[in-house]
Structure formats: structure tokens, C-alpha cells
PADRENVO-814341 format. One record per residue (C-alpha): residue number from 1; residue in three letters; chain; x, y, z. Coordinates in steps of 0.2 Angstrom, whole numbers, plus 5000, padded with zeros to 4 digits. Example, Ala and Ser with C-alpha at 12.3 -4.5 7.8 and 13.67 -1.06 7.14 Angstrom:
2
@i=1&aa=ALA&ch=A&c1=5062&c2=4978&c3=5039 .
@i=2&aa=SER&ch=A&c1=5068&c2=4995&c3=5036 .
***
This chain:
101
@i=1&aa=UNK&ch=A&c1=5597&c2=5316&c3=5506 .
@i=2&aa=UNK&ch=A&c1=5597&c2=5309&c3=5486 .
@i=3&aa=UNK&ch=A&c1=5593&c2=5327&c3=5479 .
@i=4&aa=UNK&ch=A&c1=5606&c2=5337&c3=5474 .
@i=5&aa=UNK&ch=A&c1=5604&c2=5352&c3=5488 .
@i=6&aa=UNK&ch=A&c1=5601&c2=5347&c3=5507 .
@i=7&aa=UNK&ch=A&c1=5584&c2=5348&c3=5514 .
@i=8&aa=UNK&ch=A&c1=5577&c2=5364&c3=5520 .
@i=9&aa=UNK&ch=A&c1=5571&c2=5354&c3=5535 .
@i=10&aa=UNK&ch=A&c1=5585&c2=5344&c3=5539 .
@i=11&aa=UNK&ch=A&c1=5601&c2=5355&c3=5537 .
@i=12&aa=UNK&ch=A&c1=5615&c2=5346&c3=5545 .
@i=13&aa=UNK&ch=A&c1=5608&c2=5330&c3=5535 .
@i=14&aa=UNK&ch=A&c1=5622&c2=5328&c3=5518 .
@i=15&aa=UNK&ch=A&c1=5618&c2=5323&c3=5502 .
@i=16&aa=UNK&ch=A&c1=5623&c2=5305&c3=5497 .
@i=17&aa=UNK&ch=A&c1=5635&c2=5316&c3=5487 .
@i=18&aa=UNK&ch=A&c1=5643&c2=5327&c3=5498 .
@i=19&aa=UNK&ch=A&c1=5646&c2=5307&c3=5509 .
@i=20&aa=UNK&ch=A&c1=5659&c2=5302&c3=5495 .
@i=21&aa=UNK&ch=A&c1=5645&c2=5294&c3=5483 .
@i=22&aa=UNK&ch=A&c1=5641&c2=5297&c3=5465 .
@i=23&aa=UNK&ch=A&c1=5623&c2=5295&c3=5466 .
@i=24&aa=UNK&ch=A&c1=5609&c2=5310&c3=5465 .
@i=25&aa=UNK&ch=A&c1=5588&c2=5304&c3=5466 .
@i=26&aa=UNK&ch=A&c1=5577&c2=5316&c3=5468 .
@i=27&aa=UNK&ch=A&c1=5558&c2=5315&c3=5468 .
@i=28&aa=UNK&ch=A&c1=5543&c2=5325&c3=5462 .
@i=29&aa=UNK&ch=A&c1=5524&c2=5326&c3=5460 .
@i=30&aa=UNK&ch=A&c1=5513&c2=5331&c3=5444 .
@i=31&aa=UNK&ch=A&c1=5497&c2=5333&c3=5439 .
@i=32&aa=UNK&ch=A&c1=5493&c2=5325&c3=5422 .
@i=33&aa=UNK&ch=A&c1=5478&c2=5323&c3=5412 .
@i=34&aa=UNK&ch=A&c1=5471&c2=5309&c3=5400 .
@i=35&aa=UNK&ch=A&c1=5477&c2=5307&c3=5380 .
@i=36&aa=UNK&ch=A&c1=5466&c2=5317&c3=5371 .
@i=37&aa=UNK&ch=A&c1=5463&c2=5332&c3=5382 .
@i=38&aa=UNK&ch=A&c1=5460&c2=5346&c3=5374 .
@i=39&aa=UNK&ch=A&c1=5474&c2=5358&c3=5372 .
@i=40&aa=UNK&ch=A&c1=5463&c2=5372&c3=5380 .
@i=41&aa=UNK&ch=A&c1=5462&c2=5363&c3=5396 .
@i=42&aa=UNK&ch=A&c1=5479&c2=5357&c3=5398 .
@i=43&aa=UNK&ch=A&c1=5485&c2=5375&c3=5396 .
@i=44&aa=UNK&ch=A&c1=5471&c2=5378&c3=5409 .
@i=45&aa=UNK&ch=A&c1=5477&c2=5367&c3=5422 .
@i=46&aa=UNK&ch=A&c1=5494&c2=5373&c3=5420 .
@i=47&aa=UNK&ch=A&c1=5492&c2=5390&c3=5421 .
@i=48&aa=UNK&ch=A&c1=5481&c2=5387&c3=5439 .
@i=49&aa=UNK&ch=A&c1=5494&c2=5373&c3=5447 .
@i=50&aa=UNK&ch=A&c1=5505&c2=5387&c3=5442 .
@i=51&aa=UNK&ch=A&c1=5497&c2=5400&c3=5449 .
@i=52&aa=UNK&ch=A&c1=5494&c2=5388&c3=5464 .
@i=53&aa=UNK&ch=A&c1=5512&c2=5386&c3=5466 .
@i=54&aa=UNK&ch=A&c1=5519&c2=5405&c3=5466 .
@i=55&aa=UNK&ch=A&c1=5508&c2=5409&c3=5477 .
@i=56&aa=UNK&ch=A&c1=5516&c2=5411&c3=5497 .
@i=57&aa=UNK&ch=A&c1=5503&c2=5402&c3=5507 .
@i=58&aa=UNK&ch=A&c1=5508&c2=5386&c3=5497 .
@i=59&aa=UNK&ch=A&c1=5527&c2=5389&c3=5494 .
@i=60&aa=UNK&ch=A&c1=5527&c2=5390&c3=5514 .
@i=61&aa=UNK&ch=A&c1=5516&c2=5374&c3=5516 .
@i=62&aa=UNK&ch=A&c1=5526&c2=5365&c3=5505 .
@i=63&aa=UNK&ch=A&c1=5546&c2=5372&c3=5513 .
@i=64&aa=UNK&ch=A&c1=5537&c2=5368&c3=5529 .
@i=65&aa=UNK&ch=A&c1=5535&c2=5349&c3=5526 .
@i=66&aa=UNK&ch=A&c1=5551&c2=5350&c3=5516 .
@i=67&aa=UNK&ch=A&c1=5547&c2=5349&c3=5498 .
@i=68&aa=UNK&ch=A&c1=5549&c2=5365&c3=5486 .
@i=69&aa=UNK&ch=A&c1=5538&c2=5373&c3=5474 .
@i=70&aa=UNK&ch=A&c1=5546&c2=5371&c3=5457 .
@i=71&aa=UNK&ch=A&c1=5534&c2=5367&c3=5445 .
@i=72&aa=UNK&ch=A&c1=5520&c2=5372&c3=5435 .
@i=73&aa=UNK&ch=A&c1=5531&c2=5371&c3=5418 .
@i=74&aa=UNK&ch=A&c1=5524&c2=5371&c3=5402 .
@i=75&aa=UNK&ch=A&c1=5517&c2=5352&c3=5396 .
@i=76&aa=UNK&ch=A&c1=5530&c2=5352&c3=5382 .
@i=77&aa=UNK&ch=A&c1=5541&c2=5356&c3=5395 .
@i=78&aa=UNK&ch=A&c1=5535&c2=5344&c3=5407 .
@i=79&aa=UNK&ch=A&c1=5535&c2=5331&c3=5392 .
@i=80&aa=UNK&ch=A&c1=5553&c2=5331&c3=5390 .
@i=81&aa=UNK&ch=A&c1=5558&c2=5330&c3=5408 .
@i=82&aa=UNK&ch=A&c1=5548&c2=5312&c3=5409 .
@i=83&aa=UNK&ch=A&c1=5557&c2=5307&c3=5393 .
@i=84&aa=UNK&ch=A&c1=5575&c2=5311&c3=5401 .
@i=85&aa=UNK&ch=A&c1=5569&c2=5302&c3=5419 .
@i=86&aa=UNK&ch=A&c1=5560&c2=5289&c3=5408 .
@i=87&aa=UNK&ch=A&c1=5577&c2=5286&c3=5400 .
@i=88&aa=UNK&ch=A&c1=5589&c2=5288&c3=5413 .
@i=89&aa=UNK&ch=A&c1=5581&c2=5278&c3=5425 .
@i=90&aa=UNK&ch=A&c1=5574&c2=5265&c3=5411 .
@i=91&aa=UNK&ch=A&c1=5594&c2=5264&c3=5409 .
@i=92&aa=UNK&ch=A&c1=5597&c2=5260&c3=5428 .
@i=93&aa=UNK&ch=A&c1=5585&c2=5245&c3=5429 .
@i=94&aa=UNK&ch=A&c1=5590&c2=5239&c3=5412 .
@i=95&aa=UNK&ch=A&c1=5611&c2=5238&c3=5416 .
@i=96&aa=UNK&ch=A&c1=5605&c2=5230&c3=5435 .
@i=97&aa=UNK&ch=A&c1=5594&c2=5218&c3=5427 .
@i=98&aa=UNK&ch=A&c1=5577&c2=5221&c3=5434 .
@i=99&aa=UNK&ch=A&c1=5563&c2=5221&c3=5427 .
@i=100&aa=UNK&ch=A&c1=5543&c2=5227&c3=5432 .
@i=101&aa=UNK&ch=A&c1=5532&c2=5211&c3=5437 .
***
């Protein structure tokens, strides 16, 4: 397991961290819109996927197949946690020498 907490699935799996290594990868899904979309809609959207995402039948779906509910934040929110992964990870690839062809 790359996240920082072991898999609600797969318990007796360890993290990469709790094996000895300095390493933590997570992943995650989102829903965005276009540029441009009106304020009134994105707020909209959010405040359904949200809604979508407290709601039991989905919370258990989702721990079933061994992902989490932990979304529905806020765009400006959401905003700023693609900057910091846009940065981290931009700083990963950069200091390893890859680039995207």
C-alpha cells in the first residue's frame, strides 16, 4: 500500500512506510468542470457530489471496493490540493529527469 493508512480491504497488507521506505502515493478521483463555468453551477455540483458522498449507500460501495469517501470540498479547496500535487509531483519528475512525451 502507497497511501498513508492500510487498505480497509487488505489489512495485513503494510504501507511502503510501515516496510522501512520513505515513500507515501496516494491516489484520488474528482469531478471537474470546464473554464468558464459559471460559479452557480460549480457550487451546484459540489454541493450534490457532496451530498452524494455522505450518503451510506455510497460510503459503503466505495469501503467495499476499497476506496473512501473523502471528498466533496469546496473548489477553492480542491484548487489548492491540485497546486500542491501539481508541485510535488512536478518536483518528482523534474529531479528524476523525466519528462511527458
Amino acid at each position: 500500500m502507497t497511501s498513508s493508512k492500510r487498505a480497509n480491504v487488505l489489512p495485513e497488507v503494510p504501507t511502503v512506510t510501515e516496510a522501512g521506505l520513505a515513500f507515501e502515493a496516494g491516489n484520488w478521483y474528482s469531478l471537474m468542470a470546464p473554464k468558464g463555468t459559471p460559479k452557480p453551477v460549480v457550487d451546484y455540483l459540489q454541493q450534490q457530489v457532496a451530498k452524494a458522498l455522505a450518503s451510506s449507500d455510497v460510503k459503503e460501495g466505495l469501503l467495499a471496493r476499497g476506496a473512501e469517501a473523502a471528498g466533496g470540498m469546496p473548489p477553492d479547496e480542491f484548487a489548492r490540493v491540485i497546486a500542491s500535487e501539481a508541485e510535488h509531483w512536478g518536483g518528482v519528475f523534474r529531479s528524476l529527469g523525466l519528462k511527458a512525451q
